[in-house]
Residue, then its C-alpha position, 0 to 999 in steps of 0.5 A: x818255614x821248612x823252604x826257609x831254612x832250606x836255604x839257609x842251610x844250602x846257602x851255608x853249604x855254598x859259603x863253606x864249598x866257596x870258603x873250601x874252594x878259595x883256601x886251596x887256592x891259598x898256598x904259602x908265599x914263598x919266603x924271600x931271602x934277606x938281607x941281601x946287601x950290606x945293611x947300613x945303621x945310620x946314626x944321627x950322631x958324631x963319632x965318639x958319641x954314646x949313640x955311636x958306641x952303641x951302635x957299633x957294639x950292636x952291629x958286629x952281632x947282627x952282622x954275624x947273625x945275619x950274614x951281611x956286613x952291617x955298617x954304621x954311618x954317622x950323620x951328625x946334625x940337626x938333633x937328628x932330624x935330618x938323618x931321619x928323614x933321610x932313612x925314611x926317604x931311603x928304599x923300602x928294601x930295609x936295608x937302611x935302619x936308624x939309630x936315635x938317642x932319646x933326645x931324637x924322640x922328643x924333638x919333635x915336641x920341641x919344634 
């Protein structure tokens, strides 16, 4: 019975020198700088509209708050399905964000 408990606890004091050895192999991952281009908020709807004033009246603060211009663009058609898929197509760099009206969030449901 003693022989099994010894090694348990030397198979624990491996696990925690493994465990010991690997986290100060971990550093922190250095923080990468964003955004670094314009951002583009794409609206999925026409100029004018109450998405778009929204839009606009989000993008000055954020573009102040971030320190890259942040620019809104209106693609107007298809109930917005077309924009969006259009921004879940774009590059990955989150340099592109969508903005819906609540009639976008229930298309899907209708199509």
């Amino acid at each position: 019975m003693t022989s099994s408990l010894g090694i348990r606890v030397a198979f624990i004091a491996i696990a925690f020198v493994a465990i010991a050895i690997i986290g100060a192999g971990i550093g922190p991952a250095p923080a990468q700088e964003w955004p670094t281009r314009p951002i583009r908020l794409v609206v999925g709807a026409g100029a004018g509209g109450s998405t778009d004033i929204a839009a606009r009246l989000v993008a000055q603060p954020l573009s102040e708050i971030l320190g890259q211009p942040v620019v809104v663009e209106n693609r107007p058609g298809a109930g917005g399905m077309t924009v969006a898929d259009a921004v879940a197509k774009s590059p990955k760099d989150g340099t592109a964000a969508l903005m819906m009206s609540n009639a976008h969030a229930i298309s899907a449901v209708l199509t």
